[in-house]
C-alpha positions in Angstrom: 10.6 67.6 -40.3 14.3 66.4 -41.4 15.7 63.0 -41.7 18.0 64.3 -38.8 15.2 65.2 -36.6 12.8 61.9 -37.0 15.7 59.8 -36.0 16.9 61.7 -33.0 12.8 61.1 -32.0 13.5 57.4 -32.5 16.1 56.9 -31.0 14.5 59.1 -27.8 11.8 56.9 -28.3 14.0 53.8 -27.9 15.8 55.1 -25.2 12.6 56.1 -22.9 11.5 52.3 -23.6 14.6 50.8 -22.2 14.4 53.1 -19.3 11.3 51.7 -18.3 12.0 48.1 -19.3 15.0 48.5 -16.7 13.5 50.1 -14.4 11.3 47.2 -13.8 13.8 44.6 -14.4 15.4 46.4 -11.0 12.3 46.5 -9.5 11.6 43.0 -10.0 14.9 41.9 -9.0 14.6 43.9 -6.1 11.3 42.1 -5.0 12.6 39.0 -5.8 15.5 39.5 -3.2 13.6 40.3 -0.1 14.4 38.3 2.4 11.1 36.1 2.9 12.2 34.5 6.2 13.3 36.7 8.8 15.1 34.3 11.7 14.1 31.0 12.8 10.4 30.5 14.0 9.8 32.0 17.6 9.7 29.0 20.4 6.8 28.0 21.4 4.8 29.1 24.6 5.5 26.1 27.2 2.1 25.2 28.3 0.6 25.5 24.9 3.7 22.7 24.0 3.1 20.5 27.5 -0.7 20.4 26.5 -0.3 19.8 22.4 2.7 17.0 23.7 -0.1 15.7 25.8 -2.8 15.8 23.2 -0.1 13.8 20.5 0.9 11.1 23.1 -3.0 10.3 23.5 -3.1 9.7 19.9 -0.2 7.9 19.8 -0.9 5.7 22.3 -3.8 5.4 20.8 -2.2 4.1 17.3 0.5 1.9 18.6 -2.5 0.0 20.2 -4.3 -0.1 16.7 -1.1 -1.6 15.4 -0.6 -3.6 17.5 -3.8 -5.3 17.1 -3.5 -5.6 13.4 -0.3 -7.6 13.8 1.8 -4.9 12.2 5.0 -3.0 12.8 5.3 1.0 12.0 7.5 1.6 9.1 10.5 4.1 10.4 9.6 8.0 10.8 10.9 9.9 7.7 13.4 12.2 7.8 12.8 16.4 9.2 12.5 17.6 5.5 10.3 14.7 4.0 7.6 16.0 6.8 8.6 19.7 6.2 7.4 19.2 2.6 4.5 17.1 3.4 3.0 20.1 6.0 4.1 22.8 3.3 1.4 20.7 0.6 -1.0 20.1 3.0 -1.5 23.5 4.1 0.1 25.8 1.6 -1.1 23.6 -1.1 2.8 23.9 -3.0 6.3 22.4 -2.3 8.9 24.8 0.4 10.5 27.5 -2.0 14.6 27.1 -1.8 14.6 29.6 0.3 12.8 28.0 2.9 14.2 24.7 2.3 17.3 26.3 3.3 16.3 28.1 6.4 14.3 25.1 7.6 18.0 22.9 7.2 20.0 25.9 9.0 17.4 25.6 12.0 19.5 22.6 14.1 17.1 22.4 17.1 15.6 19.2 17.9 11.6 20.7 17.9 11.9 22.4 15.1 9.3 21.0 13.1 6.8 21.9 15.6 8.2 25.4 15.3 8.1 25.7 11.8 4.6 23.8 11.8 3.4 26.8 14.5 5.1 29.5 12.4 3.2 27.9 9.0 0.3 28.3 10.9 0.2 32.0 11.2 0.6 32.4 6.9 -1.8 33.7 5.2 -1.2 31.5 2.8 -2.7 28.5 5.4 -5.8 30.2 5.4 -6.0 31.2 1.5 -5.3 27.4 0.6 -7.1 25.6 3.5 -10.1 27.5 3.8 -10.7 27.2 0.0 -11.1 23.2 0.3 -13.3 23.8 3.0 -15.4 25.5 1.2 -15.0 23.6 -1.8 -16.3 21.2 1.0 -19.5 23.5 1.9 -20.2 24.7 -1.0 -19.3 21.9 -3.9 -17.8 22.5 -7.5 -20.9 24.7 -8.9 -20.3 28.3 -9.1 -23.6 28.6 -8.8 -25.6 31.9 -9.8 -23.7 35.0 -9.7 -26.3 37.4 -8.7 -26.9 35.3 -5.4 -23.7 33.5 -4.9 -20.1 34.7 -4.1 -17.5 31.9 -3.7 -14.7 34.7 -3.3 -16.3 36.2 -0.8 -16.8 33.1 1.2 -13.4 31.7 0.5 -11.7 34.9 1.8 -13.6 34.9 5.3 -13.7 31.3 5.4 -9.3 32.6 5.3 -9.8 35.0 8.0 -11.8 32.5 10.1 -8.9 30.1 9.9 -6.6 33.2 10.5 -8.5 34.1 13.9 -8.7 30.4 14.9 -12.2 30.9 15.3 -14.2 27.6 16.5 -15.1 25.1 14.1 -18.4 25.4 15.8 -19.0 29.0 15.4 -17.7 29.4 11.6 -20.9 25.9 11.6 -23.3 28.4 13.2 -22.6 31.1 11.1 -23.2 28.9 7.9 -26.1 27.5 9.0 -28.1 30.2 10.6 -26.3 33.4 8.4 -28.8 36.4 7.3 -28.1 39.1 5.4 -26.5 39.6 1.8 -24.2 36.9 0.6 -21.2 39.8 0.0 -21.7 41.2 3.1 -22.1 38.2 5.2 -20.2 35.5 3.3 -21.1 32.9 5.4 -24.7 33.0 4.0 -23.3 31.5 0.5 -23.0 28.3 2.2 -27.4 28.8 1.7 -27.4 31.1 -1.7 -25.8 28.0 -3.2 -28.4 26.1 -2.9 -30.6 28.6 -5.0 -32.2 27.2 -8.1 -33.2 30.4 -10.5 -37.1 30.5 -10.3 -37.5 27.8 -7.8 -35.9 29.6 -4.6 -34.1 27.4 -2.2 -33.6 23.4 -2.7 -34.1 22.6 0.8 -33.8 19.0 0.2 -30.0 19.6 -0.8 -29.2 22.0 1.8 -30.4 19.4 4.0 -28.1 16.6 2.8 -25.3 19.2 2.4 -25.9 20.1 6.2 -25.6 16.5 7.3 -22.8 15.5 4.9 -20.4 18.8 5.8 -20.8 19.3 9.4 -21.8 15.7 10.8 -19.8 13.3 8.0 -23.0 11.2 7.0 -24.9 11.1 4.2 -28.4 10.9 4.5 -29.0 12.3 0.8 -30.8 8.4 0.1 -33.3 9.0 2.4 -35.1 11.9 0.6 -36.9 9.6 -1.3 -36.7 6.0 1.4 -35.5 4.7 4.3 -31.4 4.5 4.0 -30.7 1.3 3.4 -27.6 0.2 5.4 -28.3 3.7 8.5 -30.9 4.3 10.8 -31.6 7.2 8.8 -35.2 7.7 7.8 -37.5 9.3 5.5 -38.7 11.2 8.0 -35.5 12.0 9.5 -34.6 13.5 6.2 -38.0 15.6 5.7 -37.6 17.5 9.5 -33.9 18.4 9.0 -34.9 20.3 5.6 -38.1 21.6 7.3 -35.9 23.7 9.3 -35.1 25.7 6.1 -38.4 26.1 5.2 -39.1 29.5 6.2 -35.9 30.2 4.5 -36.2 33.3 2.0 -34.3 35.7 -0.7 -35.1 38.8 -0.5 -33.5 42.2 -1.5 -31.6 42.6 1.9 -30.2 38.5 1.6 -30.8 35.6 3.5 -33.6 35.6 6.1 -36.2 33.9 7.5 -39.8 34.5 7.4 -42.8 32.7 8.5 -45.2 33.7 5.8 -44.3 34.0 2.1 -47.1 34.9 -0.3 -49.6 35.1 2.2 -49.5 31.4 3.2 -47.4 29.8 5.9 -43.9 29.6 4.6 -43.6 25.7 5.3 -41.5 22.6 3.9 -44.6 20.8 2.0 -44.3 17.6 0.3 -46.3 17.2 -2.5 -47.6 13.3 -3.6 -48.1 12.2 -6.6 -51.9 12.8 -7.8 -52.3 16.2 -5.7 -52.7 19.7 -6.9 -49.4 21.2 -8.1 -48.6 24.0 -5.6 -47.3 26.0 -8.1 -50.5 25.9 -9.8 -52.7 26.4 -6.7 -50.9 29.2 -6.0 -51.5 31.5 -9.5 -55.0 30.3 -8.4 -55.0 32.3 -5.0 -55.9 28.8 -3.3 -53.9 27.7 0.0 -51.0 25.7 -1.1 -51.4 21.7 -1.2 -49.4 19.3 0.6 -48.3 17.5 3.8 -46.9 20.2 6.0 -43.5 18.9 7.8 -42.3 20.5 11.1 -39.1 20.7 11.7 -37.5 17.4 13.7 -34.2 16.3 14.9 -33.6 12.7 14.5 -32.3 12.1 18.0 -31.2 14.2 21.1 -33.9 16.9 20.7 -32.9 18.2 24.2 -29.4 19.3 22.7 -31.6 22.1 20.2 -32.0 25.4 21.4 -35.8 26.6 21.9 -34.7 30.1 21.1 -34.1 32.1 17.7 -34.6 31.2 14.2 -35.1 27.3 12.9 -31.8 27.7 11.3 -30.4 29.0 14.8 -32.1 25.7 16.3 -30.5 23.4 13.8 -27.0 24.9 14.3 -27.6 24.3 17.9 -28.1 20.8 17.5 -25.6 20.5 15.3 -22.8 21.7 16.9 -23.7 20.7 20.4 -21.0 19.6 22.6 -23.0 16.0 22.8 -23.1 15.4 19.3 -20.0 13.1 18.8 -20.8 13.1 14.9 -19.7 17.2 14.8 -16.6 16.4 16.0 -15.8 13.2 14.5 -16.7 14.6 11.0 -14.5 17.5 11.3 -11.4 15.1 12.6 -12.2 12.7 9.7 -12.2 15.5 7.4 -9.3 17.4 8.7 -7.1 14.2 8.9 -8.1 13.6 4.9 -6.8 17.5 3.9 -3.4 16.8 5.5 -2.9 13.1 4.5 -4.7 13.2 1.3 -7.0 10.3 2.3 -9.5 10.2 5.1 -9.0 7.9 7.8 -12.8 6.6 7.3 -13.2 6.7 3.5 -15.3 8.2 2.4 -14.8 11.3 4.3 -18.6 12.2 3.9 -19.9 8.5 4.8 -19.0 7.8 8.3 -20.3 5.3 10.3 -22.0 5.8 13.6 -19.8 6.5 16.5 -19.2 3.3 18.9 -21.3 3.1 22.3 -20.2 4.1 25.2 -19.4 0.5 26.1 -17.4 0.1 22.9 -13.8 1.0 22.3 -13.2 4.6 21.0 -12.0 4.6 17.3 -9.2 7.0 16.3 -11.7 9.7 15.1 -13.6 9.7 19.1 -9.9 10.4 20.1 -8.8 13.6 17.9 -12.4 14.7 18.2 -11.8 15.0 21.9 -8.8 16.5 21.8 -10.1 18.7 19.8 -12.7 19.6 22.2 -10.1 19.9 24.7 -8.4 23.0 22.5 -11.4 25.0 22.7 -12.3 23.4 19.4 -9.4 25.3 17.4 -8.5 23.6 13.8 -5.0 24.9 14.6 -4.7 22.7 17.6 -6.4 20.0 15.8 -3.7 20.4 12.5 -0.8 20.0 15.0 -2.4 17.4 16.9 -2.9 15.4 13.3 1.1 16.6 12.1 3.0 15.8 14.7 1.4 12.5 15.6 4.0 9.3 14.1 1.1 8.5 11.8 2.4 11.4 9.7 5.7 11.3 10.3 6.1 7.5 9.2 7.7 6.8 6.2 6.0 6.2 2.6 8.2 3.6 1.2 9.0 0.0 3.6 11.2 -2.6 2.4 11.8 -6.3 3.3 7.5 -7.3 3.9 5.9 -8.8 0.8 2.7 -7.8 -0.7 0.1 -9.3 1.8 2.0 -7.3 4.7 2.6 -3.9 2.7 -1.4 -4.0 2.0 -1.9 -4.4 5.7 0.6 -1.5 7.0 -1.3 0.6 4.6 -4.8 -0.4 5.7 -3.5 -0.2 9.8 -2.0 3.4 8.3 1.1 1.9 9.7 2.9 4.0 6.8 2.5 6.8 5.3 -0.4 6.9 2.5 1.3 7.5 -1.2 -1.3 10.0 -3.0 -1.2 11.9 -6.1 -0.8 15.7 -5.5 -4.1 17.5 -6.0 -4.1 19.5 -9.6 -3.7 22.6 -7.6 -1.0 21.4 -5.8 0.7 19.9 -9.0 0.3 23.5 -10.7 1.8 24.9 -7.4 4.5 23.0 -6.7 6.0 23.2 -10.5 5.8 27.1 -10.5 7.5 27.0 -6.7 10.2 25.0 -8.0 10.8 27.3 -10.7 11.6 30.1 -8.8 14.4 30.5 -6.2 12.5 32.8 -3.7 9.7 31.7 -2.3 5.8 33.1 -4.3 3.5 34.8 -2.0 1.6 38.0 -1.2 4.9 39.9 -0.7 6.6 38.7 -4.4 6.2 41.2 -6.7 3.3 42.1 -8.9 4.3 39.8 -12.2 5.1 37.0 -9.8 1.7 36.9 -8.7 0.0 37.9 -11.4 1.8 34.6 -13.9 1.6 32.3 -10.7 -2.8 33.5 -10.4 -3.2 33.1 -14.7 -1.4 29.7 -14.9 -3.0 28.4 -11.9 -6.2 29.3 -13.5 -5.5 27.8 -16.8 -4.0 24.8 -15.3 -7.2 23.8 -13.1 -9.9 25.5 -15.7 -8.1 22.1 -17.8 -7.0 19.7 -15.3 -9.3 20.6 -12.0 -11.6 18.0 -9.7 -14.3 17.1 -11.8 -16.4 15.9 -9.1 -17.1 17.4 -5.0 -15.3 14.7 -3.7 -11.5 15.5 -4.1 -10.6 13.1 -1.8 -11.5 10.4 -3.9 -8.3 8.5 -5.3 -7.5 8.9 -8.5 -4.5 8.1 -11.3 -3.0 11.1 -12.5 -4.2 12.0 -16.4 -2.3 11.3 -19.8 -2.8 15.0 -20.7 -1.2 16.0 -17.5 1.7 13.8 -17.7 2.1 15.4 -21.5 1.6 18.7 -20.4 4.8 18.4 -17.5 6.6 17.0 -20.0 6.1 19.2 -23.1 3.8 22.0 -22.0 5.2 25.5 -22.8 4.8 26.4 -18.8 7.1 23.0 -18.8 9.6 25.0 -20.3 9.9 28.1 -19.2 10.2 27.3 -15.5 12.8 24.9 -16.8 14.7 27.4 -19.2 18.2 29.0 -17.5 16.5 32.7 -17.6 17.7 35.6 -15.4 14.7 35.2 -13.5 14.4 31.2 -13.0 15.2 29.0 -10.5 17.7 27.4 -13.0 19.6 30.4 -14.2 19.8 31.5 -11.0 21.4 28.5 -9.6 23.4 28.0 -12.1 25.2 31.5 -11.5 25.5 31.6 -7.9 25.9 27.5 -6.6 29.6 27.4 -5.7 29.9 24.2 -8.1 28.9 21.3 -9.8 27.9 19.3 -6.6 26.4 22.2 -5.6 24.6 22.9 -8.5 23.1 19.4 -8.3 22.2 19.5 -4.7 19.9 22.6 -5.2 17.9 21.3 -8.5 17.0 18.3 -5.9 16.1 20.4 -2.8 13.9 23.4 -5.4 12.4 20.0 -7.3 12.0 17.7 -4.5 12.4 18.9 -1.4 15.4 16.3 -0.8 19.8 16.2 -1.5 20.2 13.5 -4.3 21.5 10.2 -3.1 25.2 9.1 -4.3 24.2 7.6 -7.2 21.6 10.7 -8.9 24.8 12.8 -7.5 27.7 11.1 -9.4 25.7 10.8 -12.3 24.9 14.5 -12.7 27.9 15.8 -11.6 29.5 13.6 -14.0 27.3 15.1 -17.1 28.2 18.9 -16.0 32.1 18.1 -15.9 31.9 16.8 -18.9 31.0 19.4 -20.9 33.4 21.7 -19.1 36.4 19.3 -20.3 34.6 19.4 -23.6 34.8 23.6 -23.6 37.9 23.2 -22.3 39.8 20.8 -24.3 37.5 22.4 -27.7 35.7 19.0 -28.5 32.6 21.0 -29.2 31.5 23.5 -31.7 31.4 27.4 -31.0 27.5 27.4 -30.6 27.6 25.0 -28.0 30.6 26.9 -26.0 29.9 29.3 -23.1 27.2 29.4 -20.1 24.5 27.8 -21.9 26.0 24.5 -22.2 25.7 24.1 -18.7 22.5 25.5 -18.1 21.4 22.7 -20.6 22.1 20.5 -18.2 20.8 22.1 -15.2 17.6 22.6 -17.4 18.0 19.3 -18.2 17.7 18.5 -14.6 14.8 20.2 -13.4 12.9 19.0 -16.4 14.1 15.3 -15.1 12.9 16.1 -11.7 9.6 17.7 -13.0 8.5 14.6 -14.4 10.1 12.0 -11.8 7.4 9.9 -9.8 8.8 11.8 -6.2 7.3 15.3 -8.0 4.4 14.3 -8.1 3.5 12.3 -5.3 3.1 13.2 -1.9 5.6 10.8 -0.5 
């Protein structure tokens, strides 16, 4: 072959290569420019809005009494877009995109956050983000064993759940009571993950995780004693898990069985100085120790007679009597969209008041929410469109004794760190123009799912409770400031958020307003505004007037500002707070 001939191959070669490489840079352009937000959200069906404005003047009434009794006085509501991005972490678990930003300030009707709340709603991306901390919720931070325990699986129809609006008390049932394989009835992983390899179930922690999820009180304590400070008791403990004791794994999933091995399949307890069962087993004998039946502790006419244990307990359970249900799932709803539970902790809650006692807050949404036919939709708006969440963050003018009591009175709004997923979420958002979801295209999603991963594989909850209050870490606060994924969504590309502002925002004012509203969900104030603006004309006088070398002429000197910016804004306290 001539010289001729192997560089016409090459340069075929070459030319094939940056064919393709173009043809997806169009492709990914052309994803990136569809139009994620098609009109303003649809109005809302009158009677669903006379009976959700009804359901949020009970709870405000409710709270201006509480307030009022605490001597204090309701910091101001916060402005449209302060509450706009406060939904769009709550439920979508990232900041708006600019895109939305935009379309959410071009919507001028005075109920237009409860239309974009009932339009947010209806994302998939609601039920990705939410029904993953409830689970997280269900199912705690182990992976458990993969053979018998799918947290996927779960997590996705714990999505469509949300996505139906099925009843909080029917997505209960179906955890409690599921049979069947865990990948073909996901709900049953709420049980398989509770499986301990050679052992089979651990019915004592499926009955403290039943108790802590569904009814908000832990009773874990009383496994071994009495509970110290509740009327919870030993016994109280030993017939709640005796309802999974006939509980089984077999090779069609989760099911129920009254005999296992040839013996009664029954929740024993085993003292100290009797036969080990295990033992007594391999020797064919009948199993040793104190047989418990399964017992409620109180209101055994709410449980069902008929099906399975597990069907009886779910009964009980979720039974419209049973003020705990519906208190637990108000506390624990209120602590996903404030970031902080009302009662604290959210899996701790105290018993509800008499009937001769005034109702707390919690006996309040959880009727509401009974009222809605027990939809976590309903409840959600109820909760975000109540002034408790619309109130301000920041008061001036009180000193520190009455700041400490508006925040105990929640008479502002709670300041909480963002959640590592929603710290990983929000910087990528910001770093792109148009907003990252199911319809971006494939490299989107695919860098947005690795660095996600990374960051919370690092960085994650260490513990179940991810409501618990903590101060962010050193190695995070290094990592937004000099991480490589720092960086590159801060790096004036063709494909970032600053490049692309930089090329299209009319000018520098401009310019400046978008960093804020892609960073922080807000316009700059005067001051932030003059002093940016002031940097970016600067170096165009500089260009102009030839002040500054060659290598520092052209475009990129003012995309080192704008990256300049957004690096700024990444690492400014309003980033990474909730506000």
């Amino acid at each position: 072959m001539s010289v001729k001939q192997v560089v016409v191959m090459k340069l075929t070669s070459l030319m094939t290569c940056g064919a393709v490489v173009g043809l997806l840079a169009i492709v990914v352009i052309k994803a990136g420019s569809v139009e994620r937000i098609s009109g303003l959200p649809k109005p809302i069906a009158n009677q669903q809005q006379r009976e959700l404005q009804v359901s949020v003047s009970r709870v405000n009434q409710w709270l201006r009494d509480h307030w009022a009794e605490n001597g204090v006085e309701p910091a101001d509501l916060a402005d449209d877009l302060t509450v706009y991005r406060r939904l769009s972490l709550a439920l979508f678990g990232r900041i708006p995109s600019l895109e939305e930003v935009n379309a959410f300030r071009s919507d001028r009707r005075s109920d237009r956050l409860e239309r974009w709340l009932s339009r947010m709603l209806e994302d998939r991306a609601y039920g990705d983000y939410f029904g993953n901390r409830i689970v997280r919720m269900l199912t705690g931070i182990e992976e458990g064993l993969v053979f018998v325990f799918r947290r996927d699986r779960m997590s996705q129809w714990m999505s469509d759940s949300l996505m139906e609006d099925r009843p909080w008390s029917e997505i209960t049932e179906d955890c409690i009571a599921a049979d069947g394989l865990w990948t073909s009835r996901p709900a049953a992983n709420f049980l398989t993950a509770a499986w301990v390899d050679g052992e089979g179930f651990d019915l004592n922690a499926l009955a403290g995780r039943t108790v802590r999820s569904f009814l908000g009180q832990r009773i874990d304590c009383a496994q071994c004693h009495d509970h110290f400070f509740a009327e919870w008791t030993q016994g109280d403990f030993e017939g709640l898990a005796a309802f999974y004791g006939q509980t089984q794994l077999t090779f069609s999933g989760v099911v129920d069985r009254p005999t296992s091995k040839g013996f009664d399949a029954e929740y024993r307890i085993v003292e100290v100085g009797m036969i080990d069962e295990l033992e007594a087993l391999e020797e064919g004998m009948e199993p040793v120790g104190r047989i418990v039946n399964p017992q409620v502790p109180f209101h055994e006419e709410w449980m069902s007679t008929e099906g399975s244990r597990r069907q009886q307990l779910a009964s009980w359970v979720t039974h419209s009597s049973n003020r705990r249900f519906e208190r637990a799932i108000a506390n624990r709803t209120w602590g996903l969209m404030f970031g902080r539970a009302w009662f604290d902790p959210v899996d701790d809650l105290p018993d509800p008041p008499e009937d001769d006692e005034p109702q707390d807050l919690l006996d309040v949404l959880g009727a509401e929410y009974r009222r809605h036919d027990e939809s976590l939709k309903s409840l959600i708006q109820i909760i975000a469109l109540s002034d408790a969440f619309r109130l301000k963050s920041d008061v001036v003018g009180v000193d520190e004794e009455m700041y400490a009591q508006m925040d105990s009175a929640w008479a502002r709004f709670p300041l909480v760190r963002l959640r590592p997923e929603q710290m990983i979420g929000a910087m990528f958002q910001a770093g792109r123009v148009k907003t990252i979801d199911q319809q971006s295209n494939v490299f989107q999603r695919f860098a947005r799912f690795f660095n996600e991963n990374d960051f919370l594989k690092e960085y994650g909850d260490e513990t179940e409770d991810e409501l618990i209050q903590q101060s962010a870490t050193i190695p995070q606060a290094l990592l937004r400031m000099n991480g490589s994924f720092t960086r590159e969504l801060t790096k004036a590309g063709l494909f970032s958020a600053v490049g692309q502002l930089v090329d299209f925002s009319a000018d520098d004012t401009t310019l400046v307003q978008n960093c804020f509203l892609a960073c922080l969900t807000r316009l700059p104030d005067a001051e932030e505004r003059e002093w940016f603006v002031s940097q970016l004309r600067e170096r165009r006088d500089q260009v102009k007037n030839d002040t500054i070398s060659e290598e520092e002429k052209g475009t990129g000197s003012r995309n080192e500002i704008a990256s300049d910016l957004f690096w700024v804004l990444f690492n400014s306290p309003g980033f990474s707070w909730n506000r």
